[in-house]
N, C-alpha and C positions, 0 to 999 in steps of 0.2 A: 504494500500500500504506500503510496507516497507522499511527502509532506504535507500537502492542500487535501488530500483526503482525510490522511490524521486529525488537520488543525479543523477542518470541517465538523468530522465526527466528533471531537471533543467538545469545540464552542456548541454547535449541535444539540450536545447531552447536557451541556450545564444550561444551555437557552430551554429544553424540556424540563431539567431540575427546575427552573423558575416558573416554569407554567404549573409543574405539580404542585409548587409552596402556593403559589398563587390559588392555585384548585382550592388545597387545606384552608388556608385560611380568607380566604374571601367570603364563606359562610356563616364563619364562626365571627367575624370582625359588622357581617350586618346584622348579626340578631345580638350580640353583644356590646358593638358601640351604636349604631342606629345611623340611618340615613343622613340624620341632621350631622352629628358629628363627622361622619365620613366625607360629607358634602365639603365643613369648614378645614378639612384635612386636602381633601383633592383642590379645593381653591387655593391655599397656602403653598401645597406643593407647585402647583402652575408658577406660581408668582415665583419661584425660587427657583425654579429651571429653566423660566426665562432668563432671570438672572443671568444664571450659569453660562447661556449661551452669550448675552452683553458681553459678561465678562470675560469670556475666552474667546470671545470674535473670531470663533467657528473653529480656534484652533487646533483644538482635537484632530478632525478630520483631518485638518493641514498636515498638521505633524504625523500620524499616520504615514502619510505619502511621504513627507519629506526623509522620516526616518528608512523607509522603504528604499527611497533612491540611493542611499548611503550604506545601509546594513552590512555591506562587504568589508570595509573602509572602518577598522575600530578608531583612528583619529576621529574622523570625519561625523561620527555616528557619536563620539564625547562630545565635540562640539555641539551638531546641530542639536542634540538632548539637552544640554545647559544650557543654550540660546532659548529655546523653548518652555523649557520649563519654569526659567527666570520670569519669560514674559509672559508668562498665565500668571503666574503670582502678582506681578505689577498690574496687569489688565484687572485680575480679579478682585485686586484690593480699592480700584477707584468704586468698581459698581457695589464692591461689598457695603460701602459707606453709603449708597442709596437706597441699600436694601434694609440697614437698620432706622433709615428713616423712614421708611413705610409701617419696620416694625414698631416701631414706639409710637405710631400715629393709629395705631390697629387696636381693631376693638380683639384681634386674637392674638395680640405681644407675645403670650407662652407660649404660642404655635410656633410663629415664627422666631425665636429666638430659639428655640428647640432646632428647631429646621437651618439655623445659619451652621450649624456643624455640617450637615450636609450640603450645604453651600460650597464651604470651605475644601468639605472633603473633593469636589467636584474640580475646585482651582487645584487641589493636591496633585490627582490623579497621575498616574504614568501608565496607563494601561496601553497608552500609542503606544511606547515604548516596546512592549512585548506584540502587538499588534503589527505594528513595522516592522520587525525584525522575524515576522514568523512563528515565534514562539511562543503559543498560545496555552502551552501546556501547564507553567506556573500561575497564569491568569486566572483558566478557567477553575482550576485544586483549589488553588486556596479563595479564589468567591466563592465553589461550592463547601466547603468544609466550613467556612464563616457562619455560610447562610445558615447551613445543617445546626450548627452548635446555637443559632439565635434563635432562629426560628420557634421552637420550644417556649421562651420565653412568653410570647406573646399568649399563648395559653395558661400560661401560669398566674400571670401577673394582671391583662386585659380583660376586666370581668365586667364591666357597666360605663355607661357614656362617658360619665366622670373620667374616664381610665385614656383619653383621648394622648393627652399629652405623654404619658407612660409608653404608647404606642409610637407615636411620633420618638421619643427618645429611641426603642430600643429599633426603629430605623435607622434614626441617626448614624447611631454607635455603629451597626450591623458596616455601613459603607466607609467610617470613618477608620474602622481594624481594617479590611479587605482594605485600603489605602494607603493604610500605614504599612502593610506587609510588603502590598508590593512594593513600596516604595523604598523599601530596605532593600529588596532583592533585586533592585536596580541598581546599586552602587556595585554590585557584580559582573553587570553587563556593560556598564559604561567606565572610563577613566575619571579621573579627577577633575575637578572645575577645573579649564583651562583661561584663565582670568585675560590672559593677555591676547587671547585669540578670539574670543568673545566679542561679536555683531548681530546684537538683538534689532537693529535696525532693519538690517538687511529682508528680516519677516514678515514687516508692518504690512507692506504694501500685498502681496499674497495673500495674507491672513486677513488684511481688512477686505477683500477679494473675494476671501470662501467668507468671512463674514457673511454678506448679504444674504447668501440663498442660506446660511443656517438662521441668521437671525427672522427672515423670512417666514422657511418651515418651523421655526418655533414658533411663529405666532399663530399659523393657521390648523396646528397639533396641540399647541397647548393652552392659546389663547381662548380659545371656545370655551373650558372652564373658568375659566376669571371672567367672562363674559356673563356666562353664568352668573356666577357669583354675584355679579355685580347688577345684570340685571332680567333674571328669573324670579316670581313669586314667591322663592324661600330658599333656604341654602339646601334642603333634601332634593331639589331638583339636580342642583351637582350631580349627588350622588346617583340618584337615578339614571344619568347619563353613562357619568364618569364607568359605574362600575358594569358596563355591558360591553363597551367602548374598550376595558381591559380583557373583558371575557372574549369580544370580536378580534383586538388586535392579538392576543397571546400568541395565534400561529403563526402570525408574520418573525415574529424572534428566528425562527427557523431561515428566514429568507433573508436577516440580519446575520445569521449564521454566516451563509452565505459569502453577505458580503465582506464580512471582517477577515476571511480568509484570502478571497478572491479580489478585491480591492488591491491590497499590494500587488500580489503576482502581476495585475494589470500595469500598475504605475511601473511595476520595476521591468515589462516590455516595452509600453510606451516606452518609459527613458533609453532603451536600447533599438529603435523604431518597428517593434517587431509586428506589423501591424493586423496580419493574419492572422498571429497565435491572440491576437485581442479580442478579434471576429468569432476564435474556437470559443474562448472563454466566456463570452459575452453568450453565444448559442448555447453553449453549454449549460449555462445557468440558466438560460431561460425556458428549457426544455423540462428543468429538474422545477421549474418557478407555475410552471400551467399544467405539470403533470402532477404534481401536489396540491395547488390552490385553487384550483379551478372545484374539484369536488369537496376542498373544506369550504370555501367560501357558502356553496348551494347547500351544505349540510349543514351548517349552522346557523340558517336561515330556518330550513326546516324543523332541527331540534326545538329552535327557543321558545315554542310555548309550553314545553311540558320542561324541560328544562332551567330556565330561568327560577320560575315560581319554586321550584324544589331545591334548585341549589342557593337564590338569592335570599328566600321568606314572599310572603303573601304581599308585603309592601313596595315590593320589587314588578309588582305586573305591568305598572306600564313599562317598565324595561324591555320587554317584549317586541316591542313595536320599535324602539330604538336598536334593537338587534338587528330586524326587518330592513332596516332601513340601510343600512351600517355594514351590511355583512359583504357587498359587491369589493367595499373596501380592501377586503383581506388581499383579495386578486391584484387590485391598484398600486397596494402597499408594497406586495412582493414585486411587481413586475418593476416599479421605480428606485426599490433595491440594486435591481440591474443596470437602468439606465442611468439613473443618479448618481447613486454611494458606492456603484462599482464603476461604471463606462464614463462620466463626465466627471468623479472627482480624481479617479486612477489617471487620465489622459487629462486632468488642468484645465479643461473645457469648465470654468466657473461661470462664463458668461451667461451662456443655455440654461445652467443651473439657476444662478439669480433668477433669470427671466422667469423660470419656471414657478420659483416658489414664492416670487413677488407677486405674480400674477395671482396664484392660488391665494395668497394672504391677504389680497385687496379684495378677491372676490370672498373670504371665508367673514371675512371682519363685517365687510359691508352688509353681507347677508344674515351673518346674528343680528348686528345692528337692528333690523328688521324685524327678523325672525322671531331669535325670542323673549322678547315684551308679550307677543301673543300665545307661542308654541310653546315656550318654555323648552324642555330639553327635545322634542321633536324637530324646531327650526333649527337650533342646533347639528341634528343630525342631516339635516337634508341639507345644509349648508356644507360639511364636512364629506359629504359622497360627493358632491359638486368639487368641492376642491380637489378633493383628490385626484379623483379622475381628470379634471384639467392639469395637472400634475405629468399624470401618466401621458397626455396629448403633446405634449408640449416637450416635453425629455426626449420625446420616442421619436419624434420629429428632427429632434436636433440629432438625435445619435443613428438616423439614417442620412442627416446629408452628410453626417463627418464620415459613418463606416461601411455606408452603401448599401443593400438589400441585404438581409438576414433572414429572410424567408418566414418570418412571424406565423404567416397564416400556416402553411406546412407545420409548424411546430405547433400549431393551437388548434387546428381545425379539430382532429380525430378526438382530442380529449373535452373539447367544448359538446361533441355529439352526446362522448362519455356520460360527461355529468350530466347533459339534458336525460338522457336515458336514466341514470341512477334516482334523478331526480324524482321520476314518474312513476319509477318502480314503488320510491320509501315515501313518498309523501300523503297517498291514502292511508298508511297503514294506522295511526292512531284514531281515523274515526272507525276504520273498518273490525279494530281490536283493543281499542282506549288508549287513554290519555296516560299513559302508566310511564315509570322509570323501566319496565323489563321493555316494555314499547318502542321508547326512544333506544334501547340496546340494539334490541333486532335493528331498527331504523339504521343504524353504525353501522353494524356489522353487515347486514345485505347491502347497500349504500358501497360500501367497501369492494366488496364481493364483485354486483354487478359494474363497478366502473372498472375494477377491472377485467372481469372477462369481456367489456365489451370493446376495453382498448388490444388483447389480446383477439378478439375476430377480425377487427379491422387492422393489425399488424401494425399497430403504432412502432414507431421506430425508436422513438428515448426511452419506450418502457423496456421495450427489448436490449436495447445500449445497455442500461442500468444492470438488467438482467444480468447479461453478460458479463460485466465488470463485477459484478455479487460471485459469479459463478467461474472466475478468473482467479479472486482470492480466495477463496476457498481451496480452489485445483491447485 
């Protein structure tokens, strides 16, 4: 197996470990701390991860890349890591001082002051580092073993609304250890501050660059909460959004998988103009991106009426409807994983990217604006399918005039018949045999079954590729 397969399947299995934590405790955290609470948590959290993104003016992903171009070169790879990292500390300390003025002006000061650790942890971060350089393996260990050993707590300790703040801490903590470790385990991989060779200058102009389309997609991702907040009929409306909206995005982390592996490999051919093996890579993940979400997308549409209410509480129904709504998304989110976060930030194309996710933020803003004073977390949701998908328009556009035909529809036609057929098969079956948890199982499991036998009649080709490389390492 070889390294982008490793680093796949590991980020892979800790991006599943966080959908299962997520599972456990998303049930116990609604009947335990309640809507309203959860609501003043998801609103706090937005406002903070916007922050993050002010203040790191999109660095993250720069440095990714940038480390990626270097990773050969142990000078080269000390420097541009101490360049970097100085200047997220510096970035992050002017916005930090905005964000404690919001919080002393807040009717929820212990939220957020709870919450500036994770701020902080955020400007801390060196997970580019290990990202860049490929080596994904002490990243993904020790955030799962953190989360493992925390996790726990929140059952212990988390037992009624009051218990809000207790929560908010032991997230805190949870990101700020996972921070602190790696960040030890980086003075390993890098040399020493190199004081006299140090040009934090030379980043501004790049990073203020990717700035826009991150500051951008933060608004039209995480804006819609604060919008909320600010202007829905009560702060449970958050919540009733917020938490379907985690339920819809969960499978996308897979497609995030994805990119965190395959991102670099990209930038490190671009830098050597390899532009064909861009074209493999780029197919390549998009064959693994429509033969995957094309039938999660249609089955989680289908689950969420018997599902939400059993796994959310009875307070949770109209969350149903904003699942409905919401779920095309999973498809949008993975497919601009590709174009975006792998093909346009790997290849420096930031231009396309702004446009993309400007566009979508002026359309997402304008449209809560609107929206929900009336719909509350519904306009919300139909403003956020809009975005997205103009997202998806607009990336895919650019990354055919730079990379030329990639034969999209060959790659999507057979699996799109797929899930229409999966679709027709499971979506009787709860009136025809109830409303039940063993209901929604069969629903899975047949769903499962007939998409793929129906991509095996028609001899899909990436199922059979897949195949074959399953049946390669095993041999």
């Amino acid at each position: 197996m070889n390294k982008l397969s490793k680093n796949y399947l590991m980020t892979g299995g800790y991006q599943l470990l966080n959908i299962l934590i997520m599972l456990i405790i998303t049930p116990y955290l609604t009947r335990t701390l309640g809507s309203q609470s959860l609501g003043i948590d998801a609103y706090v959290l937005s406002i903070v991860q916007i922050c993050q993104i002010m203040g790191s003016l999109g660095s993250t992903v720069y440095a990714n890349r940038e480390i990626a171009y270097v990773r050969t070169d142990k000078n080269r790879l000390t420097c541009v890591f101490w360049e970097l990292f100085i200047l997220r500390i510096l970035l992050g300390s002017i916005v930090t001082v905005f964000y404690l003025v919001i919080a002393f002006h807040s009717a929820y000061k212990a939220v957020f002051l709870i919450q500036l650790i994770t701020l902080l942890s955020y400007y801390l971060d060196v997970s580019w580092l290990y990202i860049g350089t490929e080596d994904v393996a002490p990243l993904t260990l020790c955030s799962a073993v953190v989360r493992l050993c925390t996790t726990p707590l929140i059952f212990l300790f988390v037992k009624t609304p009051a218990h809000l703040n207790l929560y908010v801490a032991i997230y805190a903590m949870t990101l700020a250890l996972i921070c602190g470790i790696l960040l030890f385990g980086a003075r390993k991989r890098v040399g020493r501050l190199p004081f006299g060779q140090l040009n934090l200058g030379r980043h501004l102009k790049p990073v203020i660059a990717l700035f826009l389309p991150q500051a951008a997609s933060s608004l039209y991702v995480m804006f819609d909460k604060t919008m909320l907040g600010l202007l829905a009929s009560d702060f449970s409306r958050v919540s009733i959004y917020e938490k379907p909206e985690l339920i819809v995005k969960a499978p996308t982390v897979l497609a995030m998988a994805l990119t965190t592996v395959t991102m670099p490999r990209i930038a490190f051919c671009h830098a050597r103009g390899r532009k064909e093996d861009i074209r493999d890579l780029v197919r390549s993940s998009l064959e693994l991106v429509f033969l995957l979400f094309i039938p999660i997308s249609a089955g989680v549409a289908i689950v969420a009426p018997i599902f939400i209410p059993a796994y959310l509480g009875p307070a949770y129904m109209d969350s149903v409807r904003v699942v409905w709504i919401l779920a095309p998304i999973i498809l949008a989110i993975a497919m601009t994983n590709v174009s975006g976060s792998q093909f346009l930030t790997g290849c420096n194309e930031t231009g396309y990217l702004s446009l993309s996710y400007l566009v979508s933020a002026v359309f997402n803003i304008v449209g809560n604006f609107f929206l929900i004073p009336h719909l509350d977390e519904i306009g919300a949701s139909f403003t956020t399918l809009g975005a997205e998908w103009l997202v998806v328009l607009i990336q895919f556009s650019a990354m055919y005039r730079i990379l030329g035909r990639i034969g999209i529809r060959q790659i999507a036609c057979k699996k799109l018949i797929a899930g229409a057929v999966m679709s027709a098969v499971i979506l009787p079956l709860p009136k025809l045999l109830g409303s039940t948890l063993p209901v929604m199982l069969l629903q899975i499991a047949a769903g499962a079954g007939v998409y793929f036998i129906a991509l095996v009649i028609m001899k899909d080709s990436g199922l059979f590729h897949r195949l074959n490389m399953l049946r390669n390492r095993e041999g």
